[in-house]
Residue frames relative to the residue before (quaternion, step in Angstrom):
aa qw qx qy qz dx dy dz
X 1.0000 0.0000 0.0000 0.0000 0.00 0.00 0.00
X 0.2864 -0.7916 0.5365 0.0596 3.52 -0.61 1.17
X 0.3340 -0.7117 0.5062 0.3543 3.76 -0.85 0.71
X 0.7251 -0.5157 0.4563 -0.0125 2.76 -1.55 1.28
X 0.1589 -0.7938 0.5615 0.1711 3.92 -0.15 1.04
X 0.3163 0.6087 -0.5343 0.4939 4.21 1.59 -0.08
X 0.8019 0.4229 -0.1480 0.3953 3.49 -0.52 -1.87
X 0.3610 -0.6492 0.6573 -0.1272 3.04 -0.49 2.34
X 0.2149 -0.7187 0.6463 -0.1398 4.01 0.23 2.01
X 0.3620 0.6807 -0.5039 0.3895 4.37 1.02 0.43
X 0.7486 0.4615 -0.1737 0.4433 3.23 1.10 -1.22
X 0.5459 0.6253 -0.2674 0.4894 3.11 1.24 -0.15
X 0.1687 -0.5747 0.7673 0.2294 4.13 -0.75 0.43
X 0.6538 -0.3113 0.6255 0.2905 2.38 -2.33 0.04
X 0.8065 0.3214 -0.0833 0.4892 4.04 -1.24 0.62
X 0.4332 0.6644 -0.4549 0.4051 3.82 1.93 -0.75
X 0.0686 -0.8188 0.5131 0.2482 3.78 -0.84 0.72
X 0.3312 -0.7143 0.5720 0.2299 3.79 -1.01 0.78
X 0.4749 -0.5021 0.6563 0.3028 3.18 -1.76 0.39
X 0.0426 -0.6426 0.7626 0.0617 4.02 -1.09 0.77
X 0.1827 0.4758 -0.8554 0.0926 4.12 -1.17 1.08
X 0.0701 -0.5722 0.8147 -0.0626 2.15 -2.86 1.02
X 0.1111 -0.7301 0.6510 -0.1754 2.66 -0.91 1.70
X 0.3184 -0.6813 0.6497 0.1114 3.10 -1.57 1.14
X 0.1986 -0.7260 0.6549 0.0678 3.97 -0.36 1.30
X 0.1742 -0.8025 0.5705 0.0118 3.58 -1.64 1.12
X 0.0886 -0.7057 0.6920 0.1235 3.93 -0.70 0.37
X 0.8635 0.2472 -0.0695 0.4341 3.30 -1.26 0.73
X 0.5003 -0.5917 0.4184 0.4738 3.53 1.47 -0.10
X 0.6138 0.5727 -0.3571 0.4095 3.24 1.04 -0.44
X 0.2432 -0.7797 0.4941 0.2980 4.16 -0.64 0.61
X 0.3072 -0.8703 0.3837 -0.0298 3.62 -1.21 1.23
X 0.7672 0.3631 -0.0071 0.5287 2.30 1.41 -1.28
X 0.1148 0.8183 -0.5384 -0.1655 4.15 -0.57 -0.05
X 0.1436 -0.8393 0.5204 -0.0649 3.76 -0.38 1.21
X 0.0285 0.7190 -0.6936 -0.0348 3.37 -1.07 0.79
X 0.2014 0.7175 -0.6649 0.0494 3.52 -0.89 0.75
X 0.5253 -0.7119 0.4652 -0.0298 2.64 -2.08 1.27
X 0.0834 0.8711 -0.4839 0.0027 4.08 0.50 0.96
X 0.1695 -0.8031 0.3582 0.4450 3.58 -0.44 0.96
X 0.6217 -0.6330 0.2816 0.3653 3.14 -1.30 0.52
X 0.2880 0.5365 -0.6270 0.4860 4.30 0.97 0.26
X 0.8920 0.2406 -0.2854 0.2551 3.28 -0.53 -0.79
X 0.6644 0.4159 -0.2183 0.5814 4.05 1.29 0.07
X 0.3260 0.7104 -0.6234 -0.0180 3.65 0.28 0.00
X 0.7603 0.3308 -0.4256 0.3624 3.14 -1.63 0.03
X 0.4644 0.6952 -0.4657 0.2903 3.88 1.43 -0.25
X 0.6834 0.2959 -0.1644 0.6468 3.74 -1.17 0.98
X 0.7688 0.1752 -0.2531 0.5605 4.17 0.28 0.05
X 0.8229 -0.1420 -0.2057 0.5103 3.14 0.19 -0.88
X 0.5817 0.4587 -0.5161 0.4300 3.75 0.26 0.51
X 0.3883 -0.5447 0.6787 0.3032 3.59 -1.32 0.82
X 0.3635 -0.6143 0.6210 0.3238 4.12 -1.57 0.42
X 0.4036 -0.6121 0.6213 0.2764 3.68 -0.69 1.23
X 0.5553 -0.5118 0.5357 0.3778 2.96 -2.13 -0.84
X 0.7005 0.4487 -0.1139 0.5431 3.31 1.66 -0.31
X 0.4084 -0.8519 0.2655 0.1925 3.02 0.65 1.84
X 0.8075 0.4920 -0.0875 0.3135 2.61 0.30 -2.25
X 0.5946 0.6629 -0.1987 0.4093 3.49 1.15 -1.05
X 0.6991 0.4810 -0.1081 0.5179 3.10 1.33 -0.68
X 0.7232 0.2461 -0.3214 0.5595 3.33 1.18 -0.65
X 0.1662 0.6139 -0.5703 0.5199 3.73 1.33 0.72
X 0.8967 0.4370 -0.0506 0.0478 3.59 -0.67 -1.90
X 0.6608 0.4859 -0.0150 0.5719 2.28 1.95 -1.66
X 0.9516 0.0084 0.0657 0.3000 3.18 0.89 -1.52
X 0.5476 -0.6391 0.3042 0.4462 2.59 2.16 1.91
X 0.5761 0.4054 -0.5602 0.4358 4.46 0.54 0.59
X 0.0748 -0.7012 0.7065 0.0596 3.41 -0.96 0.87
X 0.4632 -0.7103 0.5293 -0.0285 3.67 -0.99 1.41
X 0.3624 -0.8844 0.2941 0.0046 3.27 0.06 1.68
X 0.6067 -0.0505 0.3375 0.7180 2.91 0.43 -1.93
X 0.1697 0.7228 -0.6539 -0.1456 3.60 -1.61 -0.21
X 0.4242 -0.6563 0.5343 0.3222 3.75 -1.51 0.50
X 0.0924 0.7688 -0.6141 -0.1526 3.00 -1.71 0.39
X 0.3925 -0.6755 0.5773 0.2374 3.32 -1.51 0.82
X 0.1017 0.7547 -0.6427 -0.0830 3.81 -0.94 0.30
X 0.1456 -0.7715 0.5964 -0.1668 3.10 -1.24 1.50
X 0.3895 -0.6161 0.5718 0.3764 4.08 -1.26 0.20
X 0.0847 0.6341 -0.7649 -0.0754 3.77 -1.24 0.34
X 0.4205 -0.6267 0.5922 0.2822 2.99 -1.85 -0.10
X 0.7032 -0.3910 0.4644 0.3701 3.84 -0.87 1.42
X 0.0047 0.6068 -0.7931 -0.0525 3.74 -1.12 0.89
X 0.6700 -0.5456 0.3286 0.3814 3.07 -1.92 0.53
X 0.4979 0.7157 -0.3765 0.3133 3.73 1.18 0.70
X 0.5470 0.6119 -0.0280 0.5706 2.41 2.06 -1.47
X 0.6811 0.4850 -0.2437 0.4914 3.27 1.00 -0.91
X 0.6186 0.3380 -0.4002 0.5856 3.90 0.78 -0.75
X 0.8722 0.1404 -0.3006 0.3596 3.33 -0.65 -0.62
X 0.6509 0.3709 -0.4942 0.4410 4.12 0.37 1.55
X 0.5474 -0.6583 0.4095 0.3151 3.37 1.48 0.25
X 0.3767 0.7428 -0.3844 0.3982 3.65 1.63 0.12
X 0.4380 -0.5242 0.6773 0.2730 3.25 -1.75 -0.13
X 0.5175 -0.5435 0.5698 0.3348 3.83 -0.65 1.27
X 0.9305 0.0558 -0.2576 0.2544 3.69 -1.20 1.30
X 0.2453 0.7244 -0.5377 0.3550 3.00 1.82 0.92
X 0.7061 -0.4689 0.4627 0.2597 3.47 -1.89 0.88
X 0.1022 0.7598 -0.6270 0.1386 3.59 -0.44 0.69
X 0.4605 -0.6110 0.6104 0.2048 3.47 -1.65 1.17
X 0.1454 -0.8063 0.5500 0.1617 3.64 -0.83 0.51
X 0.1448 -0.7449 0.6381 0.1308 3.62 0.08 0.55
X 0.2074 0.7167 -0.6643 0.0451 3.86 -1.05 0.74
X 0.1647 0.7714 -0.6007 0.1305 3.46 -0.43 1.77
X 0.5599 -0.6035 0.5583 0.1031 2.72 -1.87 0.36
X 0.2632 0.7517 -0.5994 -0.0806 3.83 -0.27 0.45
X 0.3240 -0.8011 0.5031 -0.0122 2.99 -1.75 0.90
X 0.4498 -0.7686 0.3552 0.2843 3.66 -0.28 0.90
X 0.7662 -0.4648 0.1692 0.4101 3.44 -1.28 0.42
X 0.4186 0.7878 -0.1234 0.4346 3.38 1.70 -0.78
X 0.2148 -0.7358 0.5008 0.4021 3.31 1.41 -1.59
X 0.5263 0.6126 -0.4519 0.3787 3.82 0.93 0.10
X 0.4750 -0.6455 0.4890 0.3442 3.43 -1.06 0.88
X 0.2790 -0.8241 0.4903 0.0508 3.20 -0.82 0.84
X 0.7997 0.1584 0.1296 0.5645 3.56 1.77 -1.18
X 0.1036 -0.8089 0.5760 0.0555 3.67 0.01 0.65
X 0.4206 0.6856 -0.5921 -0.0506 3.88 -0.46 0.31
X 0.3018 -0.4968 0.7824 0.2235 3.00 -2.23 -0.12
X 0.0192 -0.6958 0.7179 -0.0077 2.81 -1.87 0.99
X 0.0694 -0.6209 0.7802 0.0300 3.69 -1.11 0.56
X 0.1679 -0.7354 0.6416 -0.1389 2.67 -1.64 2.20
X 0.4158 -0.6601 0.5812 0.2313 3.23 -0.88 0.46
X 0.1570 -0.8555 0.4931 0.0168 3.43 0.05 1.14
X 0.4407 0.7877 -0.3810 0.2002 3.64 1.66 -0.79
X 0.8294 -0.0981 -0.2303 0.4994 3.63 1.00 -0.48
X 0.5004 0.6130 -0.2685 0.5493 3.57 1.19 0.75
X 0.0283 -0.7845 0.6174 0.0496 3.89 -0.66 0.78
X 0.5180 -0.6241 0.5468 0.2076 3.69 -1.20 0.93
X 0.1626 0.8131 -0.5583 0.0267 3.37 -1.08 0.94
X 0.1910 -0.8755 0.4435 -0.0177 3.39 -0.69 0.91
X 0.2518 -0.8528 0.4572 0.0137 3.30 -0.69 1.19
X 0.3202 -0.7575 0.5689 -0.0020 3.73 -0.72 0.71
X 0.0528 -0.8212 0.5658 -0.0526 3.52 -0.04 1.63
């Protein structure tokens, strides 16, 4: 996972520790998606111990942890499927993959969430909407 030139690391000390989950997301039983995202950890404790990670992010860090998710950026790009990518999507190591690298930020403007996903796009196409 490469740092991000979105993710504004100001907010961050030196020694600041982050929460890192990865989760593999499925449609159809079938797994599509592979995500790593990065939350620091001042602003989530107990997140991953005592909270279970929903599917519905934001909502949760609404509920749980009083952060309500504003706006966020995203970058989308082609990579090719490393052999990480490849075990956990059931792929062949250099298959075409959508990268999604975004940024979401709280009402505040502080980043709040760095992720990356690699999708399997082979029978499924990413769309995004703008409210």
């Amino acid at each position: 996972l490469a740092q991000s030139d979105q993710l504004d690391l100001s907010t961050l000390a030196d020694g600041d520790k982050v929460i890192r989950v990865i989760r593999v997301r499925s449609l159809r039983e079938a797994p599509v998606i592979y995500e790593v995202f990065v939350l620091p950890q001042t602003l989530f404790p107990g997140l991953g111990k005592e909270f279970e990670i929903p599917d519905h992010l934001y909502r949760f860090y609404q509920s749980q942890f009083g952060i309500t998710v504003a706006r966020a950026e995203e970058r989308a790009r082609a990579v090719n499927a490393s052999a990480k990518d490849a075990a956990h999507l059931g792929i062949k190591k250099g298959t075409a993959l959508l990268e999604i690298d975004r940024v979401a930020f709280s009402l505040d403007g502080r980043p709040v969430e760095w992720r990356v996903s690699h999708c399997d796009t082979t029978d499924y196409f990413y769309r995004a909407e703008r409210g």
